[in-house]
C-alpha positions as CSV (number, residue, x, y, z in Angstrom):
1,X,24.0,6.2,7.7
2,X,24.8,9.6,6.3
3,X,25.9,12.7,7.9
4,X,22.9,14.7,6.8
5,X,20.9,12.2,8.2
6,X,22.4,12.3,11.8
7,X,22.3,16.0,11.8
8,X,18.7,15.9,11.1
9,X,17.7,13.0,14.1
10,X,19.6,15.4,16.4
11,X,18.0,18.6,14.9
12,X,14.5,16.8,15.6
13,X,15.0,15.5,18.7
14,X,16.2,18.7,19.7
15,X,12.9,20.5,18.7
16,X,10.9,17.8,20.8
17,X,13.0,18.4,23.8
18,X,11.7,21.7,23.4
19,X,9.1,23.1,25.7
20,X,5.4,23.9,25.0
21,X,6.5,28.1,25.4
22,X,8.0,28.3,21.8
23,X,5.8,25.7,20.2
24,X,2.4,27.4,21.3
25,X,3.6,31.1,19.9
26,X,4.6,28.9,16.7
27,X,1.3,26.7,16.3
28,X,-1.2,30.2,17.1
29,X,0.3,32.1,13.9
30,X,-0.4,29.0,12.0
31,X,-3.7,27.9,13.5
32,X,-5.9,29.3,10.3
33,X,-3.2,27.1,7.8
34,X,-4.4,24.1,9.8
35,X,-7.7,24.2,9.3
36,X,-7.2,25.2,5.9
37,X,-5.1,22.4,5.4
38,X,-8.0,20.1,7.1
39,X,-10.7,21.7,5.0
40,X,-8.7,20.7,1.9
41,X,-7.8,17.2,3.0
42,X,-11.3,16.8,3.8
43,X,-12.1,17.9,0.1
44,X,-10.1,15.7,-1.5
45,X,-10.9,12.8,0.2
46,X,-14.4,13.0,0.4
47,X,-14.4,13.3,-3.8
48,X,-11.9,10.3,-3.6
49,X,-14.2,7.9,-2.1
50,X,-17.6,9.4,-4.1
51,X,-15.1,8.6,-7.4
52,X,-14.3,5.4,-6.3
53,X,-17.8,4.4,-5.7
54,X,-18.4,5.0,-9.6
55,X,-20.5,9.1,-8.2
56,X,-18.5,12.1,-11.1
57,X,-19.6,15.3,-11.3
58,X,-19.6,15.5,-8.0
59,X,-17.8,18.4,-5.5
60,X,-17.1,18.7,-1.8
61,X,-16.7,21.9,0.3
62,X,-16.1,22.1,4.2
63,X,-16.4,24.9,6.8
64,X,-14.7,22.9,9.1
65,X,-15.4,19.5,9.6
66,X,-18.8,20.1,7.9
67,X,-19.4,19.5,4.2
68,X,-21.7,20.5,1.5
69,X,-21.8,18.3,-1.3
70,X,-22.7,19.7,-5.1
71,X,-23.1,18.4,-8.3
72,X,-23.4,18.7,-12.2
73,X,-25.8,16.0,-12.7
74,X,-28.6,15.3,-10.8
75,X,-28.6,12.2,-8.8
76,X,-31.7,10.2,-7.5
77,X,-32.9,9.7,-3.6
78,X,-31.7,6.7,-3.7
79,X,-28.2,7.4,-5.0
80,X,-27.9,10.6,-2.4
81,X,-28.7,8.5,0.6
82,X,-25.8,6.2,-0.8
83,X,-23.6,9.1,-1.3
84,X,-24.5,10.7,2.4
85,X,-23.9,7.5,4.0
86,X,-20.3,7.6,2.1
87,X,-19.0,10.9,3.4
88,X,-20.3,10.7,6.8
89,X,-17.8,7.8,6.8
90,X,-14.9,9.6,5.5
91,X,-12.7,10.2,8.8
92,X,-12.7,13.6,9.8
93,X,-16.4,14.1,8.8
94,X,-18.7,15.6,11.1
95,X,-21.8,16.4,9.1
96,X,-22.8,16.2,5.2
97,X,-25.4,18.0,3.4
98,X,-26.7,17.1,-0.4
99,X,-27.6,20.6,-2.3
100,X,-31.4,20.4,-3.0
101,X,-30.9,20.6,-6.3
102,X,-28.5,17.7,-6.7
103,X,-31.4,15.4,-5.7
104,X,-34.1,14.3,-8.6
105,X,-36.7,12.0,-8.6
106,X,-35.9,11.2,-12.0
107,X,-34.1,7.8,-12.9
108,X,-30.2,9.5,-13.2
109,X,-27.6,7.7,-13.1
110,X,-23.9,8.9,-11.9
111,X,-22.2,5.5,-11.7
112,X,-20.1,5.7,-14.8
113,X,-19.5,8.8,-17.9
114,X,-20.7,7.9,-21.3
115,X,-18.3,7.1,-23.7
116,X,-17.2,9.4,-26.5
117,X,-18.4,7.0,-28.5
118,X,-22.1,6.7,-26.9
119,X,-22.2,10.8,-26.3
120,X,-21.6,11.4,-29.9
121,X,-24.8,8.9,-31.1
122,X,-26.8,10.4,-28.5
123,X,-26.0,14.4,-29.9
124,X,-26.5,12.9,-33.4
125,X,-29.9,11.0,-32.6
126,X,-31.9,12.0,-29.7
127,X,-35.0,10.6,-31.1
128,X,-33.2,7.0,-30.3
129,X,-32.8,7.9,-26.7
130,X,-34.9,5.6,-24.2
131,X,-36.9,8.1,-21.9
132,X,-37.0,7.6,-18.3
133,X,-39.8,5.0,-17.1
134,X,-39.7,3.5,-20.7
135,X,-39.5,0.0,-21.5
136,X,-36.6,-1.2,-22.7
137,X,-37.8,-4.4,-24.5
138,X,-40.3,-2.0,-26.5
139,X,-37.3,-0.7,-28.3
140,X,-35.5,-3.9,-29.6
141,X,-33.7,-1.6,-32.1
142,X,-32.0,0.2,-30.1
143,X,-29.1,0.0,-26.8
144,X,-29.4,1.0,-23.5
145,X,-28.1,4.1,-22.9
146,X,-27.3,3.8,-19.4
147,X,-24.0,2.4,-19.1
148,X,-23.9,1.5,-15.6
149,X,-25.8,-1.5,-16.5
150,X,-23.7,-2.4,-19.9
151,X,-20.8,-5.5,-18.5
152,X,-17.7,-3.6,-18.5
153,X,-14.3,-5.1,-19.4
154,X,-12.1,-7.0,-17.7
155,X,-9.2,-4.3,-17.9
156,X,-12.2,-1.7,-16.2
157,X,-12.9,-4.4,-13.4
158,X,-9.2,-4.4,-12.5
159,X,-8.8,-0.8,-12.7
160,X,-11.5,-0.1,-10.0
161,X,-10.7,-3.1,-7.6
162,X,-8.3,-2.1,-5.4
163,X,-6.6,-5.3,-4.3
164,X,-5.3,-5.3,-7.9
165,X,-3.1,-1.9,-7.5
166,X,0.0,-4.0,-7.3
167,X,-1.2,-6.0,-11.0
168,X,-1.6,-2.6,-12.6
169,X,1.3,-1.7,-11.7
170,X,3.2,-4.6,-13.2
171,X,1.5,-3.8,-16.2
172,X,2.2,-0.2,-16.1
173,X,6.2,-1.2,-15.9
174,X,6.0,-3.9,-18.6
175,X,4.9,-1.3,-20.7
176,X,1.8,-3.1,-22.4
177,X,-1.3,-3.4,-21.4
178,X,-1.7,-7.4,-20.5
179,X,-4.8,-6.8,-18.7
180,X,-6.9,-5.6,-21.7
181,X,-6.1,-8.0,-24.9
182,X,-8.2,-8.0,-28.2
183,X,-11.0,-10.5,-28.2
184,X,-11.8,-12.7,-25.3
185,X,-9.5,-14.1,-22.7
186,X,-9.5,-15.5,-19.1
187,X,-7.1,-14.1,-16.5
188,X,-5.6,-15.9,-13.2
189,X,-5.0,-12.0,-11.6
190,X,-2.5,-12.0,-8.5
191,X,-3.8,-10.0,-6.1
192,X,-1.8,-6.8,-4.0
193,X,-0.8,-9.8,-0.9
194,X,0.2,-11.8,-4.0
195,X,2.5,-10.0,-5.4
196,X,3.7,-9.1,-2.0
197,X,4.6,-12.5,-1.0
198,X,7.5,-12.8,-3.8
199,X,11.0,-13.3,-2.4
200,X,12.5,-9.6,-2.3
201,X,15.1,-11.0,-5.1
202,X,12.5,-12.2,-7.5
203,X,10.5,-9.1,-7.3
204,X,13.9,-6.9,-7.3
205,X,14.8,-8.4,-10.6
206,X,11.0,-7.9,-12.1
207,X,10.9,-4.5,-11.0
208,X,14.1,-4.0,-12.9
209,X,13.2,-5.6,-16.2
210,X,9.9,-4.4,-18.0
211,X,10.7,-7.7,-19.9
212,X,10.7,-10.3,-17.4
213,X,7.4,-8.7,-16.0
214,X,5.6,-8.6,-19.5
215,X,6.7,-12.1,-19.7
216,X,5.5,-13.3,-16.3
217,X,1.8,-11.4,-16.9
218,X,1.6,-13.4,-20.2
219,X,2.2,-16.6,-18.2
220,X,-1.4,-15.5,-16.2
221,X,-3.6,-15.1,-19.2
222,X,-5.0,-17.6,-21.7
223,X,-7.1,-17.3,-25.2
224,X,-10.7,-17.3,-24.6
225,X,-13.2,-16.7,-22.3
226,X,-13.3,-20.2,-19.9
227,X,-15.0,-20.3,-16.3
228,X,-13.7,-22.0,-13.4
229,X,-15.9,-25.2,-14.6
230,X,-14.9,-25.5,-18.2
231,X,-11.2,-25.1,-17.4
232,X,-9.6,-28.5,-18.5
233,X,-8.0,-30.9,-15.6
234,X,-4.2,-30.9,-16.8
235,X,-1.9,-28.3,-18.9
236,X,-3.1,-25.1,-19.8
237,X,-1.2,-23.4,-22.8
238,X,-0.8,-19.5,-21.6
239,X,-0.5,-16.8,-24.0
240,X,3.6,-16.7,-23.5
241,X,3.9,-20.1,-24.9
242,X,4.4,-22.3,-21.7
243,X,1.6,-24.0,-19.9
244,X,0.2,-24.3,-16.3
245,X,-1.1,-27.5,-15.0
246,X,-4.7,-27.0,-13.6
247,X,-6.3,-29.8,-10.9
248,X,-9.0,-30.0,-8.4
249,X,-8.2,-30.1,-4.7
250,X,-9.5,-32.4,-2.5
251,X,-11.5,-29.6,-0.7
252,X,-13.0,-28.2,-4.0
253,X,-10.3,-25.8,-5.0
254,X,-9.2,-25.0,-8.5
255,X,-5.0,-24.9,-8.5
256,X,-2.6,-24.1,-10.8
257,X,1.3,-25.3,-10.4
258,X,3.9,-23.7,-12.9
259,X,7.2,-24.2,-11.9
260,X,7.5,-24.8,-7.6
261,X,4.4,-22.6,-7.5
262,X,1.3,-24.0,-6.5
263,X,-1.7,-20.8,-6.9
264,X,-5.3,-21.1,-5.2
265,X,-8.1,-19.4,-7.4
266,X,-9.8,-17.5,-4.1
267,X,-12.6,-16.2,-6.3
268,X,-14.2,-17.4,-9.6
269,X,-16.0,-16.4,-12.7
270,X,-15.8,-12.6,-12.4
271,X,-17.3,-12.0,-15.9
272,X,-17.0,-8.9,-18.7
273,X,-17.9,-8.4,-22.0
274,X,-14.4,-9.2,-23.1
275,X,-13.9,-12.0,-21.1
276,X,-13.3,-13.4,-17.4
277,X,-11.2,-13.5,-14.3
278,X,-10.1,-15.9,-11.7
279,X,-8.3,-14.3,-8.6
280,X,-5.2,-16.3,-7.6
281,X,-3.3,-16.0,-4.0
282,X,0.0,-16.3,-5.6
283,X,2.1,-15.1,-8.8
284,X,2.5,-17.7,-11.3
285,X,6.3,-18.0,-12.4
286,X,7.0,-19.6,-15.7
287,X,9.6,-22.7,-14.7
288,X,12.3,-21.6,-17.1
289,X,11.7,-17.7,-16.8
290,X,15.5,-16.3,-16.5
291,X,16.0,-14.0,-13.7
292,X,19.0,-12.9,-14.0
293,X,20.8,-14.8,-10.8
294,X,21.4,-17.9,-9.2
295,X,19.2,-19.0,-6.9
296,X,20.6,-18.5,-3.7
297,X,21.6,-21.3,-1.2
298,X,22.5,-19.4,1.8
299,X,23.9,-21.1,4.7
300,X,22.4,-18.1,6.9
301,X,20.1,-15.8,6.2
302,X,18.1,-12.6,7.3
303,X,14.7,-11.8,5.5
304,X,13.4,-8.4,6.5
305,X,9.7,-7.7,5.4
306,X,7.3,-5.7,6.5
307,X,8.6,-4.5,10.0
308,X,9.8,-7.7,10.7
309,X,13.3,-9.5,10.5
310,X,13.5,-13.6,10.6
311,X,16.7,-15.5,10.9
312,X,17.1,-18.5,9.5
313,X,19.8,-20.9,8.5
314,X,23.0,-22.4,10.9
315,X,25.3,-20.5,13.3
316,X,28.7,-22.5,14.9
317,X,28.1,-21.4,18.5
318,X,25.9,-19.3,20.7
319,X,28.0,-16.3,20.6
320,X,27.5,-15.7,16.9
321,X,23.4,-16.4,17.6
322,X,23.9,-14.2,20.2
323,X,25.7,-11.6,18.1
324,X,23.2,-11.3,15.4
325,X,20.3,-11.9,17.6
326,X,21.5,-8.8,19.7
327,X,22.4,-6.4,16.4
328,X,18.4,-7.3,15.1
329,X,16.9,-6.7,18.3
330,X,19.1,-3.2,18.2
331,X,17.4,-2.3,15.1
332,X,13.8,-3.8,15.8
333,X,11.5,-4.7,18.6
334,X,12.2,-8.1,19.9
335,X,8.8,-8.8,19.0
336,X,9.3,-7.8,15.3
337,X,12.4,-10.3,15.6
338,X,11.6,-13.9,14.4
339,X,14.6,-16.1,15.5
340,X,14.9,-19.4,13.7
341,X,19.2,-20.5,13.6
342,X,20.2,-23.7,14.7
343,X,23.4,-24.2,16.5
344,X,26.0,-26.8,14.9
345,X,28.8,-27.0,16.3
346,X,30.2,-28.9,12.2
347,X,29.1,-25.1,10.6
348,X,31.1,-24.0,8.2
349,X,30.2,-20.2,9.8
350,X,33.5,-18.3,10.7
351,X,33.7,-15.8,12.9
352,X,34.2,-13.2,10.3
353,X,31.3,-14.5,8.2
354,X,28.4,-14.1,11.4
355,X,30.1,-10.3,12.0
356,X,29.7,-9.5,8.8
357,X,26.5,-10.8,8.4
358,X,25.4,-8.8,11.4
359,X,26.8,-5.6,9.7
360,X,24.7,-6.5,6.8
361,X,21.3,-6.7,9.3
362,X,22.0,-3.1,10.2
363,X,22.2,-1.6,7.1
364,X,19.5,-3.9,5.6
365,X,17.1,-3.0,8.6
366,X,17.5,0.8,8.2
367,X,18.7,1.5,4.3
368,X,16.0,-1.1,2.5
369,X,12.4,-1.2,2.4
370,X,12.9,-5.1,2.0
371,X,15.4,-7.7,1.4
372,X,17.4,-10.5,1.9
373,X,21.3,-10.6,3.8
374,X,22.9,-13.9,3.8
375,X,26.0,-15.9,3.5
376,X,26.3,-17.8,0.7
377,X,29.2,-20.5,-0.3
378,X,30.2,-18.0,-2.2
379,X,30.6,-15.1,0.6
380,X,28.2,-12.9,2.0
381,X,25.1,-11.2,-0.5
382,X,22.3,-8.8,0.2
383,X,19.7,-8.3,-2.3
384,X,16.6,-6.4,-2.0
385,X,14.8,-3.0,-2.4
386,X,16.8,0.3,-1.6
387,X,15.4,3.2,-0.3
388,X,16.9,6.1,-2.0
389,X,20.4,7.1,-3.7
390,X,21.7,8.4,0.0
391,X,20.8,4.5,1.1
392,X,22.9,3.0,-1.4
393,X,25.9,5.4,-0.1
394,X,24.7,4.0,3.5
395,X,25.4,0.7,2.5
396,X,28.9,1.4,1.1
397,X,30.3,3.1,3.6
398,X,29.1,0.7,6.4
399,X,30.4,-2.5,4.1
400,X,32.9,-1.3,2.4
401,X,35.5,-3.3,4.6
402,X,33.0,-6.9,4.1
403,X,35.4,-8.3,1.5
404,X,34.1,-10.4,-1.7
405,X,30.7,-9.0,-0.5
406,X,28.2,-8.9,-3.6
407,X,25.5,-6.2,-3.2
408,X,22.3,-6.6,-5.8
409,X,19.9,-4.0,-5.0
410,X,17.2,-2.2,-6.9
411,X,15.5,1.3,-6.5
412,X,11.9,1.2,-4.9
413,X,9.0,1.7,-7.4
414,X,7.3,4.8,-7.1
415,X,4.1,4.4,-5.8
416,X,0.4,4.6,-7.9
417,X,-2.2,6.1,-6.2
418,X,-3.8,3.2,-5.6
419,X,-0.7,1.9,-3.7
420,X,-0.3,5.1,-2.3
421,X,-3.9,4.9,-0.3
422,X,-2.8,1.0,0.2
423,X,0.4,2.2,2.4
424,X,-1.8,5.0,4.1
425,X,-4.5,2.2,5.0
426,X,-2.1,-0.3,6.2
427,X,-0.2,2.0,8.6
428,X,-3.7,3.5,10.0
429,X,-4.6,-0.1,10.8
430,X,-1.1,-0.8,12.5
431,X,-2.2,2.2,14.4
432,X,-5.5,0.7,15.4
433,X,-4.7,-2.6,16.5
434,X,-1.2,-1.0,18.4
435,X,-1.6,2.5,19.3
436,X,1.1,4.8,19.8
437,X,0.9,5.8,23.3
438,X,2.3,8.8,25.0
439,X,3.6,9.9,28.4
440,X,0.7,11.9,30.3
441,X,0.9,15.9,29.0
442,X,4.4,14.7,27.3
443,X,5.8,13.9,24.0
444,X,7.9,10.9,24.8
445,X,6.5,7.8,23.2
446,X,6.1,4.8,25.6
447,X,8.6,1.5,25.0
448,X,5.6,-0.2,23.9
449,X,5.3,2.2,20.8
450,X,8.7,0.8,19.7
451,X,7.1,-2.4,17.7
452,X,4.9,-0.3,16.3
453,X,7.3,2.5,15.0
454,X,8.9,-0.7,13.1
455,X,6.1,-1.7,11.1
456,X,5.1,1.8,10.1
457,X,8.8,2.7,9.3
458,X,8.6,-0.6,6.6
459,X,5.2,0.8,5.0
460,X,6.5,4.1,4.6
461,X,9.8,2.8,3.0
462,X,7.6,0.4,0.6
463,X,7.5,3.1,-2.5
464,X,9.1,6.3,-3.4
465,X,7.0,9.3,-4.7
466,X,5.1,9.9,-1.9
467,X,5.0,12.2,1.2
468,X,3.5,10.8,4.8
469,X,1.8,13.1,6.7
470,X,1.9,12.0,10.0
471,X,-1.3,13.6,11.9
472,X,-1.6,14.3,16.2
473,X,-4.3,14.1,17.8
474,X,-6.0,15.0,21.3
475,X,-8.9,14.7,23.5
476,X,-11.0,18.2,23.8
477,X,-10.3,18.6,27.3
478,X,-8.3,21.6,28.2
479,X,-6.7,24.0,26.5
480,X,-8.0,23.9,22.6
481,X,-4.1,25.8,21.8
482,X,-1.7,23.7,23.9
483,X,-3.6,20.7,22.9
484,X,-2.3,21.9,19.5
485,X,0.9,22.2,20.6
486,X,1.0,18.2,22.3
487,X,-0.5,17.2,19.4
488,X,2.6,19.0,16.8
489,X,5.2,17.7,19.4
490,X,4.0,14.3,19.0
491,X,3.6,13.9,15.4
492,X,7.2,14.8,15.6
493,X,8.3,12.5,17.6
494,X,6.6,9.8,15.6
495,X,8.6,11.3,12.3
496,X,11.9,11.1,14.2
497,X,11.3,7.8,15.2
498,X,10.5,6.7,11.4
499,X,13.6,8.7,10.4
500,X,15.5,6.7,12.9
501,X,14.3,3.5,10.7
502,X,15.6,4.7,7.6
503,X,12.4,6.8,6.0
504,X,13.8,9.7,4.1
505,X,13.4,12.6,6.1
506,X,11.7,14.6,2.8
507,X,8.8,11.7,2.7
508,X,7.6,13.0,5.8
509,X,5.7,15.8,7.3
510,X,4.4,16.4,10.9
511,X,1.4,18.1,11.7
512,X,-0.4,18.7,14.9
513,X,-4.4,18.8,14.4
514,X,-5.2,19.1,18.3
515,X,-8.2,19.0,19.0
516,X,-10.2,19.5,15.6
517,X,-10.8,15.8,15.2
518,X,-12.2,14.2,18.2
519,X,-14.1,10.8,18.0
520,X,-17.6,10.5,19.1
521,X,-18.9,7.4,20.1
522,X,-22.6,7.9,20.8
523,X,-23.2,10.9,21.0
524,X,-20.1,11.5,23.2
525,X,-16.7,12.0,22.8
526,X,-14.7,8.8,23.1
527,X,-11.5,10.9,24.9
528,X,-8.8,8.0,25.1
529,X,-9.6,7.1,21.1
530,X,-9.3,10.6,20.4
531,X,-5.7,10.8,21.9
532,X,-4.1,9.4,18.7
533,X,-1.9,9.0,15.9
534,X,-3.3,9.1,12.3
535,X,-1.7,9.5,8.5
536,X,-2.1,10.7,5.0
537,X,-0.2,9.6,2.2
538,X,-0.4,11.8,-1.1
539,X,1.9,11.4,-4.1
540,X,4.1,14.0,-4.7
């Protein structure tokens, strides 16, 4: 752990020991910032999701919490009661309303631009264009102009589904485009949980090696277009050279083994005009692909992923369970701690070995978004993601007496926007399913806020480029200005408990929105939901 970084847990505790006297003086100067700040969030969220749901040309402005919605292009009744059922969904929203003169009667579509292509024949021959209401089939000579209802490609379908963030990404690093080959082709695509559930060391070494990745996507795509029924029982030449062996399940399912890994297709026949696609609940490996290492055959070992840290493997005696039992539940919530060593007494464990070990489970808790500590025949090894450059000092400081230690980490991607919103929907559901709950009128978090702290602290650390704004709420009961204070007081305390777990203190940003967001159930204001925690992630 760094110097700077003490200095700034101290510094930030310090300001939440602070009383409300200072804060409120502070938080009454800036009160117009706020809700300009909550105006333009609203704004760019609200033209988020209407972009997402295929709506351009469209523009959102909010007095408040209220928001007027404007366009270029007309769009019809139908499409405005879609689009005002949209925004009234986006959180913070408390009313919408559609310009009049954004709404036509006529047949418009918004869902998708023309292409350059298409725009250029319609400038160049109008007379060819189908007029609203006409029938198509009366014009055999000529295309639909509306392409909304043209099949789009398999590369589009990928880019616009958001479970396959993590698969454009791969692409993105391998540095050509895998996803969108001339002429037809089927693709097994991995989805985001996919990709996530690769051993930290194999997805450390991919992340690494444009190379490796471009090799593994080849290994999911095959020449031609082939549904789920025509795919042939047995091997499956894939466009890297090596094969896959496809086979039925005895419950129905198609799945594909290459190497030790045995893939699910979870959804089939997603067709384009290029080809189709298959969604698989694992990443296909080729069985000779060369990562780079050795497997590893640890003796004991500690997996930290997603807020959680299991331990695995043999210890000689209690006290060395006991030792790194106690330095994990240090780190973590004993609920975030998954304890699976076996005691034999025959071990070849030493003493040293488990302490070190347990150094290695505090710096791989706090100074890596994910990875792996174990000992190894060979000595003691941790592999994973890193956090930042100020991490990797962390770690050599705090092991630099572990002799023979090998250290094989990589630097965290930096996040797409897609994985960006992923990280900011995952933490808001941590939130909702285990709330961060406060002393009355205080700022201290309650003990049971402790497991939760840990699984936002692991979403946070997942990519770099991006900055989490971590949002306080309260009810509307009271005072609307010390409200805002609480609600700035608590944020912070939230951010210096993620600092704690090793989130770099520049990823992070406090902000106290009081009272300006409360949640109405019914009619009525649902007071204990509206005491909350939320958060925004942006890319830098």
């Amino acid at each position: 752990m760094t110097s700077e970084r003490v200095v700034l847990r101290r510094y930030r505790r310090r300001i939440i020991g602070w009383g409300a006297g200072l804060g409120l003086v502070v938080l009454i100067v800036g009160a117009v910032i706020t809700l300009v700040r909550v105006e333009n969030d609203l704004e760019r969220r609200t033209e988020d999701r209407l972009t997402a749901l295929g709506y351009g040309g469209l523009a959102a402005s909010f007095d408040g919490q209220d928001g007027t919605i404007a366009c270029a292009t007309p769009v019809t009744p139908a499409d405005a009661e879609i689009i005002q059922a949209e925004v009234s969904d986006v959180r913070g929203v408390r009313s919408v309303t559609i310009e009049e003169a954004c709404v036509s009667a006529e047949p418009v579509s918004t869902m998708a631009p023309p292409t350059e292509s298409a725009a250029s024949a319609d400038a160049e021959e109008p007379a060819d264009a189908i007029a609203p209401g006409e029938d198509v089939d009366a014009a055999p000579d000529s295309a639909p102009t509306n392409i909304a209802e043209a099949p789009g490609t398999i590369g589009e379908l990928i880019a616009t589904d958001p479970q396959f963030s993590a698969l454009r990404s791969a692409a993105a690093l391998a540095g050509r485009d895998e996803i969108d080959a001339p002429g037809s082709f089927t693709i097994f695509a991995p989805t985001n949980d996919a990709f996530g559930a690769l051993d930290p060391s194999v997805a450390g070494e991919l992340n690494a090696d444009p190379r490796l990745m471009a090799t593994v996507l080849a290994h999911h795509v095959i020449d031609g277009a082939v549904t789920a029924a025509e795919l042939p029982s047995g091997p499956v030449e894939m466009t890297d050279g090596t094969s896959v062996s496809v086979s039925l399940s005895d419950t129905g399912v198609v799945e594909l083994t290459s190497g030790d890994v045995v893939a699910q297709v979870t959804t089939a026949d997603l067709t384009g005009s290029d080809g189709v696609l298959h969604v698989i609940d694992q990443v296909l490996l080729p069985a000779d692909l060369d990562l780079g290492f050795d497997e590893p055959d640890p003796l004991t070992a500690a997996m930290y992923r997603d807020g959680q840290l299991t331990l695995d493997g043999v210890v000689a005696d209690d006290s060395q369970q006991g030792g790194l039992v106690g330095v994990s539940t240090t780190r973590l919530d004993p609920d975030n701690v998954i304890d699976q060593l076996q005691i034999d007494p025959a071990s070849a464990i030493e003493a040293g070995q488990a302490f070190g070990l347990a150094v290695l489970i505090d710096v791989l808790v706090v100074e890596l978004a994910e990875g792996v500590a174990s000992i190894e025949p060979g000595g003691l090894v941790l592999r994973g993601t890193v956090v930042d450059n100020a991490s990797r000092d962390a770690i050599a400081t705090a092991t630099a007496d572990l002799s023979g230690l090998v250290v094989d980490v990589v630097d965290r991607p930096t996040a797409t926007p897609e994985q960006a919103a992923n990280v900011a929907a995952a933490m808001n559901d941590d939130l909702v399913t285990q709330p961060i709950e406060f002393a009355p009128d205080s700022a201290q978090p309650l003990d049971s806020a402790i497991a939760t702290f840990d699984l936002l602290a692991a979403e946070a650390k997942r990519y770099g480029g991006v900055v989490v704004t971590v949002e306080g709420h309260t009810d509307t009961s009271g005072d609307a200005d010390t409200n805002e204070v609480l609600s700035q007081l608590r944020a912070e305390a939230v951010v210096a408990a993620l600092i704690d777990r090793g989130v770099p203190a520049d990823d992070l940003v406090a902000l106290g929105l009081g009272e300006t967001d409360p949640l109405i159930v019914d009619g009525e204001e649902d007071a204990a939901a509206s005491r909350r925690v939320t958060v925004v992630v942006e890319l830098r």
